[in-house]
Each structure stands twice: as structure tokens, then as C-alpha cells.
C-alpha positions as CSV (number, residue, x, y, z in Angstrom):
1,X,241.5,78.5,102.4
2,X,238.4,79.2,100.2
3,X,237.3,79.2,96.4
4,X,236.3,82.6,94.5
5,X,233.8,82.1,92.0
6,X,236.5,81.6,89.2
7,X,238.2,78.6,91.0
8,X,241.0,81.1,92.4
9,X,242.4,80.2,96.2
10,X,242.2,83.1,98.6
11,X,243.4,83.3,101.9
12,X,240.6,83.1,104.6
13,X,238.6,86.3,105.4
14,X,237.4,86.8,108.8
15,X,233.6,86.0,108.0
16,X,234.9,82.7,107.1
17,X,236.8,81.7,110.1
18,X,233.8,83.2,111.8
19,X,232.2,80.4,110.1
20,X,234.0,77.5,111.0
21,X,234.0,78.7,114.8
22,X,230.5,78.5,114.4
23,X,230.7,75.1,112.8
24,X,233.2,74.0,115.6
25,X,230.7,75.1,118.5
26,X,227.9,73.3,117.3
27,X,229.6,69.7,116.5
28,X,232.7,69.7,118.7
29,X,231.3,69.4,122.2
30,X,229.2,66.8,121.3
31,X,231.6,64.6,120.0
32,X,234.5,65.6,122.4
33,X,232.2,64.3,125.1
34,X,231.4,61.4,123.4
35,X,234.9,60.5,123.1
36,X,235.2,61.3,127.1
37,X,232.7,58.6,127.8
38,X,234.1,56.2,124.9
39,X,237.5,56.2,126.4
40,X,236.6,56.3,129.6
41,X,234.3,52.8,128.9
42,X,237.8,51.5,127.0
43,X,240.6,52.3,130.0
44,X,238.7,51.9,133.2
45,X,239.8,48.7,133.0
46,X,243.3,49.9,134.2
47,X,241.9,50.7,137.4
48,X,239.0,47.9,138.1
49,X,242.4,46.4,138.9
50,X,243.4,48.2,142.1
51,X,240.4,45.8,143.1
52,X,239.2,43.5,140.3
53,X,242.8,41.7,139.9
54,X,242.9,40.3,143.6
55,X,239.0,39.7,144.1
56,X,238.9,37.3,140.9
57,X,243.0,36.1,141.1
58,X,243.8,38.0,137.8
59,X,247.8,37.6,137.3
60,X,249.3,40.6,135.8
61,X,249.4,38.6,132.4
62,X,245.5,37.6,132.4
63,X,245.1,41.4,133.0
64,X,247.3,42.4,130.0
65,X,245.9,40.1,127.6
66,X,242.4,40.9,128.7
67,X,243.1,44.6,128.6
68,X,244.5,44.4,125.2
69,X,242.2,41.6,123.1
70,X,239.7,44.9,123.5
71,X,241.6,45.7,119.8
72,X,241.4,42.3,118.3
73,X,237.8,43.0,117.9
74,X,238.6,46.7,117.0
75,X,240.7,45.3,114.3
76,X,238.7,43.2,112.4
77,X,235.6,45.4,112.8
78,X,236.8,49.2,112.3
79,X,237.2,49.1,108.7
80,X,233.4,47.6,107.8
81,X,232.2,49.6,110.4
82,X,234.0,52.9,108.8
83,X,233.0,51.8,105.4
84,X,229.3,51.6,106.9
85,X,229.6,54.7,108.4
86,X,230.4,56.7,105.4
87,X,227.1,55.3,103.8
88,X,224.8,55.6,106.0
89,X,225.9,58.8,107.6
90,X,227.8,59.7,111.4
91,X,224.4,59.9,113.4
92,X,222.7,56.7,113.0
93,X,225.8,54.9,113.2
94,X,227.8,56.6,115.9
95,X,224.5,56.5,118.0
96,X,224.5,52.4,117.6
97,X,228.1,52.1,118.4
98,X,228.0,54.1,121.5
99,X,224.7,52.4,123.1
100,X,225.9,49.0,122.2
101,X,229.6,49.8,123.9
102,X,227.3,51.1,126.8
103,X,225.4,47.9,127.3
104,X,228.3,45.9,127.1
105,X,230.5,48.1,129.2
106,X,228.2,47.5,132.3
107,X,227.8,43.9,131.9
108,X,231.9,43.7,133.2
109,X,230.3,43.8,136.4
110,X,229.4,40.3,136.0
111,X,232.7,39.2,134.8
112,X,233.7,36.0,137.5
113,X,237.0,34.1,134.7
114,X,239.6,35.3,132.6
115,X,237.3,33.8,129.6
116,X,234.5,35.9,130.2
117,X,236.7,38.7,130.6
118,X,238.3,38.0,127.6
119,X,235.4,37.6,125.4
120,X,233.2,40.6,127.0
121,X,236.7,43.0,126.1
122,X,236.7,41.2,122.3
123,X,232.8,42.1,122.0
124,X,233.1,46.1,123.8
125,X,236.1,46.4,121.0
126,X,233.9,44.9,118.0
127,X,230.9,47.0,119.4
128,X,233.3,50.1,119.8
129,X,235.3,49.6,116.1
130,X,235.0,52.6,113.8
131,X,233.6,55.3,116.4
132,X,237.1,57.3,116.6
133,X,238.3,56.5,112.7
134,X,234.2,57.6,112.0
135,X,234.9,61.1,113.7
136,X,238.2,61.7,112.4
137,X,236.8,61.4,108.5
138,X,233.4,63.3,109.7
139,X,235.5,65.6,110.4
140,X,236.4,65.6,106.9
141,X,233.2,66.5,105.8
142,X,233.2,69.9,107.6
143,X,237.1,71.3,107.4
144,X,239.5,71.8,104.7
145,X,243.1,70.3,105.7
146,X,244.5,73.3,106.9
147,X,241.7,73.5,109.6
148,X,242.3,70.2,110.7
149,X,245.3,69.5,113.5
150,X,243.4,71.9,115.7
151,X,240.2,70.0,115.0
152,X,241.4,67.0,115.2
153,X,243.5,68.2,118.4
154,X,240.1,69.1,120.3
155,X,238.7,66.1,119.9
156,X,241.2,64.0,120.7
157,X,241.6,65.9,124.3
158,X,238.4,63.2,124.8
159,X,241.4,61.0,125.6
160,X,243.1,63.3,128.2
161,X,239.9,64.5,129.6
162,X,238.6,61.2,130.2
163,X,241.6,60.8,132.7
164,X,241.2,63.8,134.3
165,X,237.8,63.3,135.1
166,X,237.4,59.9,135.2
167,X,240.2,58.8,137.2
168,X,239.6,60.7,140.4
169,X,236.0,59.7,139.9
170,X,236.6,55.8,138.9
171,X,238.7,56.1,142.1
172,X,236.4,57.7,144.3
173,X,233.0,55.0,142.9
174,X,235.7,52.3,144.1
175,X,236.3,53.6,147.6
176,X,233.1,54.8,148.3
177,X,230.9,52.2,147.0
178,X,232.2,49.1,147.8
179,X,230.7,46.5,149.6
180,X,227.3,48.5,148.8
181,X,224.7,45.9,148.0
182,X,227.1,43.4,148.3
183,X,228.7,44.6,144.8
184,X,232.6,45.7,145.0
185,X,233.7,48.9,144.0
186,X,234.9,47.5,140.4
187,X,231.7,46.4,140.1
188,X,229.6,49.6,140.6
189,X,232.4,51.4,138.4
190,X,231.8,49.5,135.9
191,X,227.6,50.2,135.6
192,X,228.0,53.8,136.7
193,X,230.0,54.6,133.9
194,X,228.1,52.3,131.4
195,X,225.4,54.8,131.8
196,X,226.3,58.1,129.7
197,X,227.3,56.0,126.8
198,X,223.9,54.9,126.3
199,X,222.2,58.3,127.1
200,X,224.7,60.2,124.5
201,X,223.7,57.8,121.6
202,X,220.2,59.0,122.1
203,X,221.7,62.3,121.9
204,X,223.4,61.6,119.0
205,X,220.5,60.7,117.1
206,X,219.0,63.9,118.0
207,X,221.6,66.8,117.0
208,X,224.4,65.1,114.8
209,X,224.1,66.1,111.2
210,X,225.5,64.0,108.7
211,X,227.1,66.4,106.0
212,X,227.1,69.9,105.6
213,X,223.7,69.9,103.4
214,X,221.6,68.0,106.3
215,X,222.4,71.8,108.7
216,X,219.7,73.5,109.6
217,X,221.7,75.7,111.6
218,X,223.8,77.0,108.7
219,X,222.4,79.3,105.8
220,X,222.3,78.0,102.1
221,X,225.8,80.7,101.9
222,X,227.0,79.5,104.3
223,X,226.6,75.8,103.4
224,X,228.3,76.8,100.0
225,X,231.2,78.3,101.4
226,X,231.7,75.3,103.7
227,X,231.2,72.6,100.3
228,X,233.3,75.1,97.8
229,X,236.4,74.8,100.7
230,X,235.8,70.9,100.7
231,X,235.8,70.7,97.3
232,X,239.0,72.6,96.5
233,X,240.9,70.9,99.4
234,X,240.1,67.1,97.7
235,X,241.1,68.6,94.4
236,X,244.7,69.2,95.5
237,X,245.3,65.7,96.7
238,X,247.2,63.3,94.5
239,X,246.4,60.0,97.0
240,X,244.2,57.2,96.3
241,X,240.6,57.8,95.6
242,X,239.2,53.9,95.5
243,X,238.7,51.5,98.0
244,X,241.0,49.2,96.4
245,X,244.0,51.4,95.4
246,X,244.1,52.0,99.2
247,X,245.0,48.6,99.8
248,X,248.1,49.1,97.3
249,X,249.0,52.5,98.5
250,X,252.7,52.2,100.0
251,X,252.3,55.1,101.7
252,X,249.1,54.1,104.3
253,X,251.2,51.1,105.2
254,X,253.5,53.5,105.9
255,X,250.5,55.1,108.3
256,X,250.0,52.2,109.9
257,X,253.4,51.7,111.5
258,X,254.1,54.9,112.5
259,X,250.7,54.8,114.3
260,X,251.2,51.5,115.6
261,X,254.7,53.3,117.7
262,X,252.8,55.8,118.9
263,X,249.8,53.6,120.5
264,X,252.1,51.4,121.7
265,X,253.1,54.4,123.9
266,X,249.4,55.7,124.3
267,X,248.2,52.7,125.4
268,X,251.4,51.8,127.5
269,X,250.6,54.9,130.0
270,X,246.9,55.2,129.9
271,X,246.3,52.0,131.0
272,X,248.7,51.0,133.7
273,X,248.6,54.5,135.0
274,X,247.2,53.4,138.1
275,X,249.5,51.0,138.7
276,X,252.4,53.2,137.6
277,X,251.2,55.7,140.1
278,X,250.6,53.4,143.0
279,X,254.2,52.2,142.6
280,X,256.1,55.5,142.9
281,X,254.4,55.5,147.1
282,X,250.9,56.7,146.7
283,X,248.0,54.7,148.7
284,X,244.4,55.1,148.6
285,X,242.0,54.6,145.2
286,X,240.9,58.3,145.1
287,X,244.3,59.9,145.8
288,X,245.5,57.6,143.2
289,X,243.0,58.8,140.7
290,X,244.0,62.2,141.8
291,X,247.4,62.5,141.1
292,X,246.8,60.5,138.0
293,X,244.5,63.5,136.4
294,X,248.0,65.6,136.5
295,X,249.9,63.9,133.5
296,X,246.6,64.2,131.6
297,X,246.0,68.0,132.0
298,X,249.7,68.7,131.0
299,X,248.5,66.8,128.0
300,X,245.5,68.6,126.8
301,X,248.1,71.5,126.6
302,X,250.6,70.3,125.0
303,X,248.2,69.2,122.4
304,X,246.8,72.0,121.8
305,X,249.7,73.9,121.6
306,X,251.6,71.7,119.2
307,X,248.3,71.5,117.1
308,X,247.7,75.6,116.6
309,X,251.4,75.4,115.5
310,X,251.2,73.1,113.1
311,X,248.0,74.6,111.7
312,X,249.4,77.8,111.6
313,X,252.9,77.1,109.9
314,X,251.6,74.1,107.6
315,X,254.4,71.9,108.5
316,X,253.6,68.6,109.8
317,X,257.0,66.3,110.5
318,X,258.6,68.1,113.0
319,X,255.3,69.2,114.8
320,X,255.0,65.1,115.3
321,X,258.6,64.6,115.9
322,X,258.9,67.1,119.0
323,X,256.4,65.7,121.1
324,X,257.4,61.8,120.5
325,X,260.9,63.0,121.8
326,X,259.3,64.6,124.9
327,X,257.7,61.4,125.6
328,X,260.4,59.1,125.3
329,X,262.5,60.8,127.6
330,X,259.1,60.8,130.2
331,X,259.0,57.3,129.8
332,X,262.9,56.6,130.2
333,X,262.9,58.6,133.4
334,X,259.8,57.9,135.0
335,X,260.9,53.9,134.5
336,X,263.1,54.4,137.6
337,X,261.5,56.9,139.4
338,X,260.3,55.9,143.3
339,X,259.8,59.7,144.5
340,X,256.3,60.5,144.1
341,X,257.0,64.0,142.8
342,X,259.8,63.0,140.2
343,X,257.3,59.9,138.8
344,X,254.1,62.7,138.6
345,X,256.7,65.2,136.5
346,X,258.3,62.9,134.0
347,X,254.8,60.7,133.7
348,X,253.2,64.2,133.1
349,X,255.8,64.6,130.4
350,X,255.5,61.2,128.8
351,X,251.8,61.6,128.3
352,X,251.9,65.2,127.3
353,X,254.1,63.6,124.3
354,X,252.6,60.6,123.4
355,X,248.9,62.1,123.4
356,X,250.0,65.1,121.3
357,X,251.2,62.5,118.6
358,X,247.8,61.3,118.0
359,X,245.8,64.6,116.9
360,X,249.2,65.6,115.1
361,X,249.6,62.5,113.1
362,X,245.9,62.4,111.9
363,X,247.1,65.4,109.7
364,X,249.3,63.1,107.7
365,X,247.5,60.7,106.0
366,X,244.1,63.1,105.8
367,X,246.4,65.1,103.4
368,X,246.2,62.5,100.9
369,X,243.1,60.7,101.2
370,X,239.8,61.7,99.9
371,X,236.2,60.1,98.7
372,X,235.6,56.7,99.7
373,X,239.3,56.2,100.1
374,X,239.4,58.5,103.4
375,X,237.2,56.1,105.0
376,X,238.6,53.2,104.6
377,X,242.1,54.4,104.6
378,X,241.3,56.0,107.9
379,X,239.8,52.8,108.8
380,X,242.7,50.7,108.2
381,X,245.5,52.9,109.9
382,X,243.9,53.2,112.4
383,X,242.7,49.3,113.4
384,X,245.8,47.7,112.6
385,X,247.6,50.4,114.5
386,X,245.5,49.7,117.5
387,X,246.8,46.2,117.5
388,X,249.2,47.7,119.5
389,X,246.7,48.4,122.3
390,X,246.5,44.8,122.2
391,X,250.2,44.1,122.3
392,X,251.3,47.0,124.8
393,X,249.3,46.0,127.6
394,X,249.9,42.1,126.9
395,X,253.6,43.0,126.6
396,X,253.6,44.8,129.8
397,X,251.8,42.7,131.9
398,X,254.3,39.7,131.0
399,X,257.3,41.5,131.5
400,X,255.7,43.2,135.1
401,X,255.2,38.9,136.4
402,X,258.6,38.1,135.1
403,X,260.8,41.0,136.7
404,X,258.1,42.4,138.7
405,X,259.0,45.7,137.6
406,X,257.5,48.1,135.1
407,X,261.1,49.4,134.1
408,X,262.0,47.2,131.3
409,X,258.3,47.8,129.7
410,X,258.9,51.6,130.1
411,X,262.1,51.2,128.1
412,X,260.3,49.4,125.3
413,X,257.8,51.9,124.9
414,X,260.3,54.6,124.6
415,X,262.1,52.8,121.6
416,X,258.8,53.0,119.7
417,X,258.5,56.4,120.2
418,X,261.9,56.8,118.7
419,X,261.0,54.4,115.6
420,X,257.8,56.3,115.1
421,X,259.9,59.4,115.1
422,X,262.1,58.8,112.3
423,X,260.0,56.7,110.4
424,X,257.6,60.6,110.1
425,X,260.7,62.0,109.2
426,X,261.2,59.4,106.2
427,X,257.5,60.9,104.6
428,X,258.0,63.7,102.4
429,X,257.3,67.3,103.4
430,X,255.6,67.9,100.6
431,X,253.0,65.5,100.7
432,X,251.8,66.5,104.2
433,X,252.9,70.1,104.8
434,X,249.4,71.6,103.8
């Protein structure tokens, strides 16, 4: 969608998605990789503990709860953070947030108690709050809404990607390294990751551009075009524009609990993969890590896919809908699977399903937010969402010491996926389908 000079709307020409491909090459990588590296620094936790768990004594609770308060400090930070963010501009703040999760990351190495354990995830999710709401309203900046599932849908592959690559390679640091320099393999996992966090903030501050305006790399045209398509697309939305109407606004609270279903599933799978895979009869860190890639890669397809359909029919429900069904019937099956084979296909399934729904459901509440709004809006979704990183994990690892099973957990996560489900069908078409 674009603006001619009289205020018309006109479809887009091919110049102008020329244009945005361009746009998309220059900031996309970058960011996509630096959402690689942030969620690989978030989940590695789920496998420091093959290891980590039986070197320090960690019951599966302590684990949980340690995995999990990572979003207490996400949740009382992301919305100042956000609100910063959108003041000061995306370079110099997403540059801070990923060298200080970098720093911290690596000092888990150290980590001896479940208090230090505990406090160290609190401080990586404080340092960490507002990087992926920050993208998702930078994003903003630079596409119209009818641009953005598949935007939104690249960068969250991050997620997907980080567990493709990072699993077989957490796995192989573990195997390989431990007992080097008298340091376990948790250990050296834990600073050999830290690493490219630090290094990509420096990046950061070196090609991210704030807005549009700040692009060298684009002609003054072409930076019109670009601001013209902005400016249309907030004039067509009827949501909050303030700060405090947000706060007021039935309909992000709304948001937030459909979110909050979904990362109950997301954070379910991602980080007891490991574990989940080790159950179903495989041995071995790296092989573990392995076969743990698969579920991943069948997600980066089935987000894409779901997103370049939802972008290209405008309709926004049922695109979300789909893939929270497909994951609920991974989870409910691969609950009770001990064939190695049958647990790979329907975990493959489950996280194709519950990944898509994050990239997919960003489209709903960016329809209606604008200005300052968007950033905190975005801001508060998305953190008191992510309290259900906090209580998925927690929840797991209490029901896995008291039946020492993952089945009922499994079950559980399903039934969000069903709530979140109908509670997208309960928004109205018409205030997303754009």
C-alpha cells in the first residue's frame, strides 16, 4: 500500500516492493542474528542441565523456577526499557541490552546455589527486557501493516534458528569440552556463547539506523515513499494513541492473554527439549542436540508459510488459529510417545505450531497501535505475556518431580493452545484483517 500525492491509496507497484526488499536486506539479517544469539543466551539453560542439574544437585523444581524467574525481570523491565527505546532510538539501546545480556550470560559459569542461579537468571531477564518488543515496534518504523506478518515472521525464525544451530552445537561444547581446564562442559557453554552477544552490540552501534530519515543507504524518494506508506497506515487505525489510554484499552488485555497461551506453549517445548528428547531413547549430548534441530527446522517453515498467507490474504484469525491447533495435537501426542521417531514427528509438529503463533499474532495488536502507544502497548503484551515463560517451566518442573513424567505437563500446555485459540477467534475480523 502507498499514498499518491492527493492522499489516494494505490495498490503497490513493483518499484515499491523492490523497495522494501531492499529495506528488508539491509536490516533483517542483522537483527534476525541478533535474535539467534539472544535466544540462544535465554534457552541454553535447557541444556546446561544434561550436566549442570547433577554436578550442582539441581532438582527438577530448582531448575524450573530458575529457568523461568528469567521473565520476572523481563516483566517489570520490558515496558521502561521499550518506552526508552522509542526515545532514544533502536541502535544505542539494542546495542546496550545485548552486551549487558552478554556479560551476564557468561558469568553462569560461575553459578555454585540455586540463589545465585536464581538471581543471575532475574538480572540476564532485566538486562534482556525490551530487546524483542524493541524490534517488533522498529519494525514499525519501516513497514506498513500489510508488510508485516512476513516481517515479523523472519525475524522471529531467530527463535527456530537458534535451536537448530545452537543445539547441536551447545551439545557438542558439552561433550567435547568437558573437564578442559578443569571447567565442565556447562561451564564452557555458557562463556562460548556469551561471546557473539557482546560482539553484535558493537555491531549494532555501527550499521543500525534508527528511523527511516537517519538511512544513508536510501535516496531522499525513496525515504518519502517509505514515510508517505507509514503515515497512511497510522492514519487508518482507530486504537489508542497515548501512553495512558493503553492502560485502559480492553482490547491489549485482551493481547496479553492470548499471548500468555501461546508462550506457555513456546516456552514449554523450547526449553525442556533436551530433556523431552532424551526421554523418547536418545543418548549422547550431541546426538541429542541433533535430533533436537529437527522440530525447529519444520518450524521455520511453517512460519513462513503461514505468514506469506496471511500477508497475502489480509486475514489474520484463522492464520493464528491453524497453527495453535497443529500444536496442540503435537503436544497431546508426543506426551506419550517412547519411539524415538514418533516423539521427533509430533515434537516437530508441536513446535512448527506454537512458533508460527508468535510472528502471526504480532499482526494483531500492531493493527491498532500507533505513536507512543505502539511502544508501550507492545511493551506491555509482550512482558506480562512472558510471565508465562516464568510459569511454564516452574509448572513443568513440579509436575516432572511429582509424577516423574513430562505427560501431564504436555497435556497442560495443549489446553492453552486451545484457550489461546478461541479467545483470537473472540477479536473482531475487522479490527485485524488489514
Amino acid at each position: 500500500m502507498s499514498v499518491t500525492t492527493d492522499g489516494a491509496i494505490r495498490a503497490p507497484s513493483s518499484a515499491e516492493d523492490g523497495l522494501y526488499r531492499k529495506v528488508a536486506f539491509r536490516i533483517m539479517p542483522l537483527l534476525v542474528l541478533c535474535y539467534v544469539i539472544a535466544y540462544l543466551d535465554r534457552v541454553n539453560v535447557g541444556f546446561a542441565k544434561l550436566q549442570m542439574s547433577a554436578d550442582l544437585g539441581f532438582s527438577e523444581t530448582v531448575f524450573g523456577l530458575g529457568a523461568g524467574i528469567f521473565f520476572l525481570g523481563y516483566f517489570f523491565f520490558e515496558v521502561p526499557s521499550n518506552v526508552v527505546l522509542h526515545r532514544v532510538g533502536a541502535r544505542l539501546w539494542i546495542a546496550r541490552i545485548m552486551i549487558t545480556w552478554g556479560i551476564l550470560s557468561a558469568l553462569f559459569m560461575f553459578v555454585q546455589t540455586p540463589w545465585q542461579f536464581y538471581v543471575l537468571r532475574f538480572l540476564l531477564g532485566a538486562a534482556e527486557a525490551g530487546f524483542y518488543p524493541g524490534v517488533i515496534l522498529y519494525l514499525t518504523y519501516w513497514f506498513p501493516s500489510n508488510r508485516r506478518a512476513k516481517m515479523f515472521a523472519i525475524f522471529q525464525a531467530g527463535s527456530p534458528a537458534a535451536g537448530i544451530f545452537g543445539n547441536p552445537l551447545s551439545g557438542w561444547i558439552m561433550q567435547y569440552f568437558d573437564g578442559h581446564h578443569g571447567w565442565a562442559g556447562w561451564q564452557w557453554m555458557f562463556l562460548i556463547e556469551a561471546i557473539p552477544a557482546v560482539l553484535l552490540g558493537l555491531v549494532v552501534i555501527a550499521m543500525l539506523d534508527n528511523r527511516v530519515q537517519d538511512a544513508k543507504w536510501l535516496s531522499q524518494g525513496e525515504k518519502d515513499v517509505l514515510a508517505r506508506n507509514i503515515e497512511a497506515d497510522a492514519g487508518g487505525k482507530t486504537g489508542s494513541h497515548s501512553i495512558r489510554a493503553v492502560f485502559s484499552d480492553w482490547r491489549v488485555w485482551m493481547m496479553c492473554l492470548i499471548y500468555f497461551s501461546f508462550v506457555m506453549g513456546q516456552y514449554g517445548l523450547t526449553l525442556w527439549m533436551p530433556t523431552l528428547v532424551r526421554a523418547s531413547g536418545v543418548t549422547g549430548n550431541f546426538n541429542i542436540g541433533l535430533l533436537s534441530a529437527v522440530p525447529f527446522i519444520c518450524a521455520i517453515v511453517a512460519m513462513v508459510l503461514f505468514s506469506r498467507s496471511a500477508d497475502r490474504h489480509r486475514e489474520r484469525r484463522w492464520h493464528l488459529v491453524a497453527p495453535a491447533m497443529l500444536g496442540t495435537v503435537g503436544f497431546i501426542v508426543a506426551a506419550t510417545a517412547t519411539n524415538t521417531t514418533v516423539a521427533i514427528i509430533f515434537l516437530s509438529m508441536a513446535a512448527a505450531g506454537v512458533l508460527a503463533c508468535a510472528p502471526l499474532f504480532w499482526s494483531l495488536p500492531t493493527a491498532f497501535l500507533t505513536g507512543a502507544a505502539a511502544a508501550s502497548g507492545i511493551a506491555i503484551i509482550n512482558s506480562v505475556a512472558n510471565l508465562a515463560g516464568f510459569a511454564s517451566p516452574y509448572m513443568i518442573g513440579v509436575l516432572r518431580d511429582m509424577t516423574q513424567s513430562s505427560e501431564i505437563g504436555m497435556y497442560v500446555l495443549a489446553g492453552f493452545l486451545v484457550l489461546g485459540a478461541i479467545l483470537v477467534l473472540m477479536v473482531p475480523a475487522k479490527m485485524v484483517n488489514r
